[in-house]
BAROKOL-523324 format. One line per field, with one value per residue (C-alpha): x, y, z. Coordinates in steps of 0.2 Angstrom, whole numbers, plus 2048, in hexadecimal, padded with zeros to 3 digits. Layout:
<gulos>
X <- (X_...)
Y <- (Y_...)
Z <- (Z_...)
</gulos>
This chain:
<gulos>
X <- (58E_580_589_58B_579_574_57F_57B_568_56A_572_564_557_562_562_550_54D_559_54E_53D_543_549_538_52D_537_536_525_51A_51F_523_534_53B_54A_544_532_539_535_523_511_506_4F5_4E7_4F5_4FD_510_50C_50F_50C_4FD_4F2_4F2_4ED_4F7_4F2_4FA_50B_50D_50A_502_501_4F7_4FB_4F2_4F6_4FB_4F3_4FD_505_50F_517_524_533_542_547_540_538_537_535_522_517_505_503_50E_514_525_528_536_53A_53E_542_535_53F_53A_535_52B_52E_522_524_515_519_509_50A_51C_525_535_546_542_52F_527_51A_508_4FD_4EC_4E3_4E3_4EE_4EB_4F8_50A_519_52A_534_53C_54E_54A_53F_530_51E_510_4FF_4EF_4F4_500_501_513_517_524_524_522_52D_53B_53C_538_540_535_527_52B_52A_51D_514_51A_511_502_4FC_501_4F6_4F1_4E2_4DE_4D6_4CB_4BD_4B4_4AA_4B5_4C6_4CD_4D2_4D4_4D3_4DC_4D1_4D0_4E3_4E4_4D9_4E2_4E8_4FA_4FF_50F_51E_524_530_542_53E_539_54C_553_54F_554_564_565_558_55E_56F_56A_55E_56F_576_566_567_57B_576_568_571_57E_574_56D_57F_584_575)
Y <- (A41_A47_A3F_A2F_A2D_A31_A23_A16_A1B_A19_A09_A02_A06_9FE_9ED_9EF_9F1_9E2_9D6_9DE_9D9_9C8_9C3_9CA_9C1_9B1_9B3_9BE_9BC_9AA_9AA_99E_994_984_98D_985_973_97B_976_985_981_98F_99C_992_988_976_974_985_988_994_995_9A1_9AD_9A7_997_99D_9AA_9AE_9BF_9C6_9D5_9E5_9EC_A00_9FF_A12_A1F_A23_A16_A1E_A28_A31_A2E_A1D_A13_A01_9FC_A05_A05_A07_A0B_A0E_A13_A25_A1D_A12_A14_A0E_9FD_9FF_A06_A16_A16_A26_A1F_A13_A0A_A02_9F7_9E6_9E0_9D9_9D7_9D6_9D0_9D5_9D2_9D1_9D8_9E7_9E8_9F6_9F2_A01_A0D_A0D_9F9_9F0_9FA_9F1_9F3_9EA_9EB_9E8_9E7_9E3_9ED_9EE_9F3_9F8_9F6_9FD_9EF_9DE_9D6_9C5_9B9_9AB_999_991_9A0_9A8_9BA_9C1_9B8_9BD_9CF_9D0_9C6_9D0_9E0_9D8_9D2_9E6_9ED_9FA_A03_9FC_9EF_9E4_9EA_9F2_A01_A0F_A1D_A13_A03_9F7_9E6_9D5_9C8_9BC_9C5_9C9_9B6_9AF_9B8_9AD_9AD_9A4_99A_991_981_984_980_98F_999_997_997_9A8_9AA_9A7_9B6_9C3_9BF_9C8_9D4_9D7_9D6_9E3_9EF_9EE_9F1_A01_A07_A06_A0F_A1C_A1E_A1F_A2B_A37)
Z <- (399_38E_37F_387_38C_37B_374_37F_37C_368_36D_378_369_35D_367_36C_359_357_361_35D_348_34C_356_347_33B_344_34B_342_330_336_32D_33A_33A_332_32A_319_31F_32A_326_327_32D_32C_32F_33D_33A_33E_352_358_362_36B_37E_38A_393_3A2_39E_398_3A5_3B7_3BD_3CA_3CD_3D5_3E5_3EA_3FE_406_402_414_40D_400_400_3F3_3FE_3FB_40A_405_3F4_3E3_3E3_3D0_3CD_3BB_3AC_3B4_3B7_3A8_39B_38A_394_3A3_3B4_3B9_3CF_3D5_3E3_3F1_3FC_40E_40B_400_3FB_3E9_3E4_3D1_3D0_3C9_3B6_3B7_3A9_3AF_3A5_3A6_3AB_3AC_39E_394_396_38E_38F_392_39F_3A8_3BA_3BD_3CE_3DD_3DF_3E4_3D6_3D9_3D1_3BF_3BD_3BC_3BD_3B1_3B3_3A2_3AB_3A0_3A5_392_397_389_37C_388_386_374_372_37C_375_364_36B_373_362_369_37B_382_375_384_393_398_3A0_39E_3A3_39E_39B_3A7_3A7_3B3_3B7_3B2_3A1_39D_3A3_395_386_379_371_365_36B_360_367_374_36A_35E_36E_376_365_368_379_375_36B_373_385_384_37C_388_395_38B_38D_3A0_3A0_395_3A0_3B0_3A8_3A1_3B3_3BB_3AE_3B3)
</gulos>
């Protein structure tokens, strides 16, 4: 059982470094399918522009529910505060929570933001977060773009927010953070590639889990 879980692991990180090569190569050395026939203006391919986070994704913010809540049994929904529970992709639940308050969805992509302000998972399923996370869904439905692009722009922990003691960040100001965006053809050109790979990391993960 040990061996398979170690193989399936080296396989996830070898398709998480697949994706992760193929949106630097298209996006960040801008060596994209057609970049031969590209204007680049001030750094920028001719029709990619700047927008803000805000505009590209909807957020919602978590809220903590009290704690009488909570509880480790299984009852209500997996619940997520911070980054206690997160994995090299996936949330791992520990804690459940009978109050839903603010909701992320199967496939939402989970934010830290408090300290460390910025780190990245994702839920495979249902579950309530509270006020260390934010959830984001991509309004035009390219999650997986959204992932790695996001992965890119917090290169580093806590790169946005404020506070004397520790980072944290608002909504307002993880709203008005610029990305630069490609035109949307390029965007499910990729799509077409990262999103089963992105299958096959969930097939992996839930087989991991079984396997334990």
């Amino acid at each position: 059982y040990d061996d398979l879980i170690e193989n399936n692991r080296r396989r996830m990180a070898l398709l998480e470094e697949s994706a992760r090569l193929l949106y630097r190569e298209w996006f960040v050395r801008l060596r994209f399918p057609g970049h031969e026939h590209t204007r680049i203006v001030d750094g920028v391919p001719e029709g990619w522009e700047k927008r803000t986070l805000g505009k590209l994704v909807d957020i919602t913010m978590g809220q903590s529910p009290e704690s009488k809540y909570y509880n480790d049994f299984g009852e209500g929904l997996p619940f997520h505060q911070g980054v206690a529970d997160f994995g090299d992709r996936f949330v791992n639940h520990r804690i459940y929570c009978t109050a839903p308050n603010r909701i992320a969805e199967s496939g939402a992509i989970l934010c830290s933001v408090r300290a460390p302000v910025g780190r990245l998972n994702v839920t495979l399923d249902k579950i309530i977060i509270g006020r260390g996370l934010a959830a984001l869904q991509s309004r035009s439905g390219n999650q997986s773009f959204l992932f790695q692009q996001l992965l890119t722009y917090f290169f580093k922990e806590d790169l946005i927010g404020t506070g004397a003691i520790f980072a944290s960040v608002t909504k307002k100001e993880f709203e008005d953070q610029q990305l630069l965006n490609p035109p949307q053809k390029l965007i499910r050109a990729y799509e077409e590639v990262s999103r089963p790979i992105d299958e096959q990391l969930r097939v992996l993960f839930l087989q991991n889990q079984k396997l334990r």
